[in-house]
C-alpha positions as a Python dict, from the first residue, in 0.01 Angstrom:
ca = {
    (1, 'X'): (0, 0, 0),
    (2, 'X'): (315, 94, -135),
    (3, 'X'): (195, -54, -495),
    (4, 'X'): (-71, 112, -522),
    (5, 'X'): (66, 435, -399),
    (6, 'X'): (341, 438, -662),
    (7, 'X'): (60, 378, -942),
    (8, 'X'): (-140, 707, -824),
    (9, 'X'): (216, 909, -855),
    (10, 'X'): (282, 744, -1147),
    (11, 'X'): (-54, 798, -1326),
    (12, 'X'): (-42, 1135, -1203),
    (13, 'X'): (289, 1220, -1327),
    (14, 'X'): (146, 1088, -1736),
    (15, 'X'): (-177, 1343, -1675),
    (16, 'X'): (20, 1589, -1581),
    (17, 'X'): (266, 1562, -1894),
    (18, 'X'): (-17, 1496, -2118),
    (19, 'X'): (-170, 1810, -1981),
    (20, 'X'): (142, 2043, -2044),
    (21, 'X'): (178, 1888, -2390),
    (22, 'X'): (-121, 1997, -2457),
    (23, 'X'): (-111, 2354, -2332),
    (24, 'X'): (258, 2340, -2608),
    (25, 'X'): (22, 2238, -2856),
    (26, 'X'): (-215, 2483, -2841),
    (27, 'X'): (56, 2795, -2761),
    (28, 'X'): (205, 2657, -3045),
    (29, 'X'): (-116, 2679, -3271),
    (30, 'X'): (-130, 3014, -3128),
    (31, 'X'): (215, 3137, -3275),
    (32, 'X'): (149, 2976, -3604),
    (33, 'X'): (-176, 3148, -3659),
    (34, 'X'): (-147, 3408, -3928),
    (35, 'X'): (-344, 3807, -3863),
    (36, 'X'): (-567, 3880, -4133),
    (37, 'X'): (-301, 4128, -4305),
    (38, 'X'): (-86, 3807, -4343),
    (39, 'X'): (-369, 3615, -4497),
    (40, 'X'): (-375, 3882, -4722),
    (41, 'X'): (-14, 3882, -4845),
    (42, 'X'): (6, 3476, -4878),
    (43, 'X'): (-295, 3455, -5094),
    (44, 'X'): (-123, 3692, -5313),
    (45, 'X'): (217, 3498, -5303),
    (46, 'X'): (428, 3629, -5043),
    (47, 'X'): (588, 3272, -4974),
    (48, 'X'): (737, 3330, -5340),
    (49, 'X'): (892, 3672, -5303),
    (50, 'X'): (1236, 3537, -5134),
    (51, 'X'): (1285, 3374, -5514),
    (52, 'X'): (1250, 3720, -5674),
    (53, 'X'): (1559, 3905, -5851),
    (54, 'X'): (1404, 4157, -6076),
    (55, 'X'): (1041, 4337, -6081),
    (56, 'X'): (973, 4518, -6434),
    (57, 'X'): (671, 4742, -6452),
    (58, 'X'): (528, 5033, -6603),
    (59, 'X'): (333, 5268, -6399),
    (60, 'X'): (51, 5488, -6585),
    (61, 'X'): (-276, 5654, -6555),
    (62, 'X'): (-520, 5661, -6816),
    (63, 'X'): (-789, 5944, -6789),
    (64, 'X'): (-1039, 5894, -7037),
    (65, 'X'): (-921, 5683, -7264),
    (66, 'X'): (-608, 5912, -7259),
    (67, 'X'): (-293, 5729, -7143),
    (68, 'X'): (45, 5942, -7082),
    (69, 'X'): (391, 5771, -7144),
    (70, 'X'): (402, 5666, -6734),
    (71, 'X'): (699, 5565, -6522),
    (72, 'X'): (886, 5257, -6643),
    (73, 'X'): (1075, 5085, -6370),
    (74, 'X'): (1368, 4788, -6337),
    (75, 'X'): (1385, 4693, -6001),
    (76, 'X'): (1696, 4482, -5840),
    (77, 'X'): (1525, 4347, -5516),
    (78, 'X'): (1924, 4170, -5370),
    (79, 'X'): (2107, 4531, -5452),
    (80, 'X'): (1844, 4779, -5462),
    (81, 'X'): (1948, 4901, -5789),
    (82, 'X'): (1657, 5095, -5975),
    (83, 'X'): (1630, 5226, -6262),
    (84, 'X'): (1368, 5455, -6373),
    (85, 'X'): (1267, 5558, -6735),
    (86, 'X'): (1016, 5843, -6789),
    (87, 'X'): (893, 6119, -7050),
    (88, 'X'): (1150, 6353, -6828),
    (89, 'X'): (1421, 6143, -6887),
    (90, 'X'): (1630, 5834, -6739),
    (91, 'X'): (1775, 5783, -6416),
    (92, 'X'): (1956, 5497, -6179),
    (93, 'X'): (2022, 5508, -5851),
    (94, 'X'): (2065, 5264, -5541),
    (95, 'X'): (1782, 5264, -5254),
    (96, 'X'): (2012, 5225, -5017),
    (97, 'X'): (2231, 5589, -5122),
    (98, 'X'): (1938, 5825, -5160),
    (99, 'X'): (2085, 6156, -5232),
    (100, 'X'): (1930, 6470, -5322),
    (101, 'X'): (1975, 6428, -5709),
    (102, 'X'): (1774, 6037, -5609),
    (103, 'X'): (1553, 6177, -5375),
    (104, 'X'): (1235, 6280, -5620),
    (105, 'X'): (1278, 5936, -5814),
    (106, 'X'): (1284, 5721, -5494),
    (107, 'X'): (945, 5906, -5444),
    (108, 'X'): (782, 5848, -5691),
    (109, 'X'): (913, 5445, -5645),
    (110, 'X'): (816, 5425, -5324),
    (111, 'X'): (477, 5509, -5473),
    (112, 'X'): (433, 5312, -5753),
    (113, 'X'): (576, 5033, -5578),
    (114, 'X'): (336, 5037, -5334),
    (115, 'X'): (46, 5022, -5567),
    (116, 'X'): (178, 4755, -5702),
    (117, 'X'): (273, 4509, -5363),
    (118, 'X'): (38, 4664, -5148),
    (119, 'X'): (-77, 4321, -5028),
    (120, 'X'): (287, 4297, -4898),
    (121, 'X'): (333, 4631, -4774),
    (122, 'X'): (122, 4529, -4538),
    (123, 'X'): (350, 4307, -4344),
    (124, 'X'): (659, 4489, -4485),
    (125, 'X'): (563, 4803, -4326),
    (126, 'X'): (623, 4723, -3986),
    (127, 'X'): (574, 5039, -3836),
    (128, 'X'): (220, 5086, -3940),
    (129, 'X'): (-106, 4993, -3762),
    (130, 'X'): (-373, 4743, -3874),
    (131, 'X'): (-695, 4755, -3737),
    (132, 'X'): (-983, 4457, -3655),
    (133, 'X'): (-1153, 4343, -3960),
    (134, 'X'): (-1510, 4413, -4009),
    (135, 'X'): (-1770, 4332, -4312),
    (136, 'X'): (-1849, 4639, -4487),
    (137, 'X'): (-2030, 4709, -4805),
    (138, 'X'): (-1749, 4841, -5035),
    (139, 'X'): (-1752, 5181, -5215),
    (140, 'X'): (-1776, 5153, -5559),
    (141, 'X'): (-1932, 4806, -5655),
    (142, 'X'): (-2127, 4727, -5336),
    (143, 'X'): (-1971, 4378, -5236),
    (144, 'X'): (-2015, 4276, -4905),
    (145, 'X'): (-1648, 4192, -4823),
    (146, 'X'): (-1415, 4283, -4511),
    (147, 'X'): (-1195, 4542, -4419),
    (148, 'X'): (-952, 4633, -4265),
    (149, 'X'): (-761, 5027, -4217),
    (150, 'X'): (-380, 5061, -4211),
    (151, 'X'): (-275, 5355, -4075),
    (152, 'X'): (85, 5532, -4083),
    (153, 'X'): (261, 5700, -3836),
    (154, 'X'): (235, 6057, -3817),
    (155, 'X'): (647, 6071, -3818),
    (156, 'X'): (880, 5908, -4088),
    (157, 'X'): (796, 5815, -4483),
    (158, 'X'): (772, 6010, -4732),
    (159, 'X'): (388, 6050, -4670),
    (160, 'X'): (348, 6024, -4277),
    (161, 'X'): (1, 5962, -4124),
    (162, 'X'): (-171, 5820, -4419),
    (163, 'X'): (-462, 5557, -4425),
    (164, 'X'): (-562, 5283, -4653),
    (165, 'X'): (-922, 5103, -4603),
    (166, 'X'): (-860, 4793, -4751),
    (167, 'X'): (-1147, 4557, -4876),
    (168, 'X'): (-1063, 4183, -4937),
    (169, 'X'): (-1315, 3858, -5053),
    (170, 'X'): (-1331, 3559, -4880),
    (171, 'X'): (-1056, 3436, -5014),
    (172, 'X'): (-855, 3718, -4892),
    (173, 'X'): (-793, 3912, -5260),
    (174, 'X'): (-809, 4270, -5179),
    (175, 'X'): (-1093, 4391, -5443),
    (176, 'X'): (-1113, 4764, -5319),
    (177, 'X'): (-929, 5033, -5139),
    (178, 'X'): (-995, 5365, -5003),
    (179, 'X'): (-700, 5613, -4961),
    (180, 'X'): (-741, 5893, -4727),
    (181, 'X'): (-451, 6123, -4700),
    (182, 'X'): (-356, 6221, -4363),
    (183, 'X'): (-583, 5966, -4199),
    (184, 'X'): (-896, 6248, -4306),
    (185, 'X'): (-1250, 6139, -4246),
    (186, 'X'): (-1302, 6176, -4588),
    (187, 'X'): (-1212, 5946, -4891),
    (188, 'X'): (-914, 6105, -5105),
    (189, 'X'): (-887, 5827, -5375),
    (190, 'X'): (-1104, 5521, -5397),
    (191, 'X'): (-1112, 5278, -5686),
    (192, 'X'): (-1114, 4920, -5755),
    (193, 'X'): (-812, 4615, -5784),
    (194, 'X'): (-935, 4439, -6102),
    (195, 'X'): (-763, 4212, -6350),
    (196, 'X'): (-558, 3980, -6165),
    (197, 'X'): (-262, 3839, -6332),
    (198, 'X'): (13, 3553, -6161),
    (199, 'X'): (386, 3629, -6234),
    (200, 'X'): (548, 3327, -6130),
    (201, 'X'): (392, 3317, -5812),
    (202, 'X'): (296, 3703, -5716),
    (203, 'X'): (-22, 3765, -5787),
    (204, 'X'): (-113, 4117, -5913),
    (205, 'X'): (-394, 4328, -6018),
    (206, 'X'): (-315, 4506, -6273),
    (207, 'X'): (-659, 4791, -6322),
    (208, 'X'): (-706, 5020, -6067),
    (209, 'X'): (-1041, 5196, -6182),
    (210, 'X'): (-1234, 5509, -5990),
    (211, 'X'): (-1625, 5471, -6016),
    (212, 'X'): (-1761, 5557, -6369),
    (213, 'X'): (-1455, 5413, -6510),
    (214, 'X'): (-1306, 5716, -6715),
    (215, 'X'): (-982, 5683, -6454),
    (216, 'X'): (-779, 5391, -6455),
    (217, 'X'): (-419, 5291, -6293),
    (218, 'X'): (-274, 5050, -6472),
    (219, 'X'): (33, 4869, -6503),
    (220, 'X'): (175, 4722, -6806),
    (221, 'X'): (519, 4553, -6910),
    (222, 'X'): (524, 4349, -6600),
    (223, 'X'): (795, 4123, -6570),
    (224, 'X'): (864, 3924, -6224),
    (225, 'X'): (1205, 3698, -6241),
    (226, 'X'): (1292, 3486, -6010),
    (227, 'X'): (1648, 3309, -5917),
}
């Protein structure tokens, strides 16, 4: 008997190991698994952004068919050197020494920045919430896409308890947003993310147009370089 009482612990001892390999496998299918907001951010070329040196862009709104001279940026993503050129004048400054003479500029960087990367932000910005996505019917050209809200903490920023509905395709390309300040009920800015355009590897959309399309945020002079 002892034979065949040595097979059973045996053959026991394989199911069990096969068994807790299995239970690896799937934990570890479980940690690889990206959320939707990091879907988001590798369809528009996150995996690139550790290559980046330098962003270039000009920020500017054009009200019908009006455009002003806009914010013209040169961004050092290692130091955090910026430099900022505008109607009002030039200034540079380091992101990580905000003073009060920095404090206005870093602003309005924070801003524009965030416009542009927005598909980023939303893994950068750690602190913020990201709800279940849903299929809605978006605002302004009536796509059935999903959605999904982030929502800021009412404490810390430089615009606290903000909310951004976010409305992506199916191949996870945010198409629409909705910005409500304050996380209000009610829509503050909505408009579209049109005219995509790949700088070596980031993916960016560079017309942001309101309904009607007399109001458009646009970025020009875009220059992405990578080490």
């Amino acid at each position: 008997m002892k034979p065949l009482y040595l097979s059973l612990i045996c053959v026991l001892i394989v199911l069990t190991c096969q068994s807790d390999k299995k239970k690896e496998d799937v934990l570890g299918e479980e940690k690889t698994q990206l959320t939707t907001a990091e879907k988001i951010a590798v369809a528009h070329g996150i995996e690139n952004w550790d290559n980046v040196k330098n962003v270039e862009f000009t920020f500017k709104v054009i009200r019908d068919g009006r455009s002003g001279h806009g914010r013209r940026w040169v961004w050092d993503t290692k130091t955090g050197e910026i430099s900022l050129g505008s109607s009002l004048g030039a200034l540079k400054y380091n992101r990580n020494k905000i003073d009060s003479i920095s404090l206005d500029a870093d602003k309005a960087f924070i801003n524009d920045k965030y416009w542009l990367l927005v598909p980023f932000q939303l893994v950068w910005d750690t602190t913020a919430t990201i709800s279940e996505s849903k299929k809605m019917v978006s605002p302004i050209k009536k796509d059935t896409l999903q959605m999904i809200t982030i929502t800021y903490p009412n404490e810390g920023g430089y615009t606290p308890g903000d909310a951004y509905d976010i409305y992506y395709d199916k191949n996870y390309m945010i198409k629409e947003w909705v910005f409500r300040e304050g996380n209000s009920k009610e829509p503050t800015l909505t408009n579209t993310f049109e005219n995509y355009q790949d700088f070596n590897g980031i993916k960016i959309a560079i017309d942001h147009k309101k309904e009607g399309g007399n109001w458009n945020l646009n970025f020009t002079d875009v220059s992405i370089t990578v080490e």
